[in-house]
N, C-alpha and C positions, 0 to 999 in steps of 0.2 A: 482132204482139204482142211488146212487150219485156218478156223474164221479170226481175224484180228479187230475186225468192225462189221455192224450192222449198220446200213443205211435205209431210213423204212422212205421211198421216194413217191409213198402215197400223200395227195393233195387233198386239201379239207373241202368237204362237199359242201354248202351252202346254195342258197338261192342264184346266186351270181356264178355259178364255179360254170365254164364253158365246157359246153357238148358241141358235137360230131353235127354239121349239120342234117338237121332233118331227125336228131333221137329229141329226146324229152326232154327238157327242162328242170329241173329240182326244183320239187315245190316243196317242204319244208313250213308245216303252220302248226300252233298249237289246237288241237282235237278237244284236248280240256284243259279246264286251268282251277287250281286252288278257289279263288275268287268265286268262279261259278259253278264249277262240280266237286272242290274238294281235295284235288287230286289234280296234278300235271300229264299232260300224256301230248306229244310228238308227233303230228302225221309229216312222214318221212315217204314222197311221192317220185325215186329214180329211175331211168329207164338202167337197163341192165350193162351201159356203156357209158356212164358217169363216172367222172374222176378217175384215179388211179388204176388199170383194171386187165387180167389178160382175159383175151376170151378164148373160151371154151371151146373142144373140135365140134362138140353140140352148135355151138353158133352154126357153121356152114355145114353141119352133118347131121342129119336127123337119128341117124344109129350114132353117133359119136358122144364121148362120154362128156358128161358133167366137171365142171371146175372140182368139186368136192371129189372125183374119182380121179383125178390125178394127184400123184405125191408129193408132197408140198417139197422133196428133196429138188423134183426139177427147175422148184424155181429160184434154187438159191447157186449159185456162182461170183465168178470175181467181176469186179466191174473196173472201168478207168473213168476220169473223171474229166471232163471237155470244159475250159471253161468259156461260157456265154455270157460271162455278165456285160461285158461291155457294149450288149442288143439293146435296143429301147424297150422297156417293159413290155409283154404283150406282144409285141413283136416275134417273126419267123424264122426257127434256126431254121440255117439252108446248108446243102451241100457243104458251098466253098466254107464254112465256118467248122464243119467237124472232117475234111477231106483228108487233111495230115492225119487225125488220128484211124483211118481206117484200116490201112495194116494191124493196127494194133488189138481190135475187135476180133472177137470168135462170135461168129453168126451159129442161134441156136436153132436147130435141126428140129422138127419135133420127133417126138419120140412115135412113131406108126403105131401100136398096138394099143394105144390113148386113143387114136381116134376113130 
């Protein structure tokens, strides 16, 4: 496969960034800071389904492998481009909105001996 573009379609985590209902929240606060210890440091509070994210066969399989034991080659392929801008912000892609392009999709299979 010759790559011609990287698209990285990960979304910035912040306090506000929408989860799955019923996961965690991002809590996101300073732990230290110059002023009082010296030194800046980050607590960075995600549940494991925050923002941009695939999950692991480990999710729904207790013997199934880790995100980090799968090949980062599987998660790179071609993609097509839908466009949705004209949703109201926030707002729900639905069916009828990506319906024409579904011929166009290859649905990825996982790979069995991953999980």
């Amino acid at each position: 496969m010759k790559i011609d573009k990287i698209v990285d379609l990960s979304i910035v985590i912040n306090n506000e960034t929408p989860v799955y209902p019923g996961n965690p929240k991002p809590n996101i606060f300073p732990a230290a800071t110059i002023s009082t210890d010296g030194y800046n440091v980050t607590k960075f509070e995600i549940g494991t389904h925050t923002g941009t994210h695939v999950d692991a066969p480990y999710h729904i399989n207790q013997g199934g492998n880790l995100i980090d034991e799968i090949p980062l080659k599987q998660f790179i392929d071609e993609g097509i481009l839908i466009n949705v801008t004209n949703k109201e912000p926030c707002s729900r892609i639905t069916l009828s909105d990506v319906k024409g392009f579904i011929p166009l999709l290859r649905f990825w299979v996982p790979f069995f001996p991953f999980i």
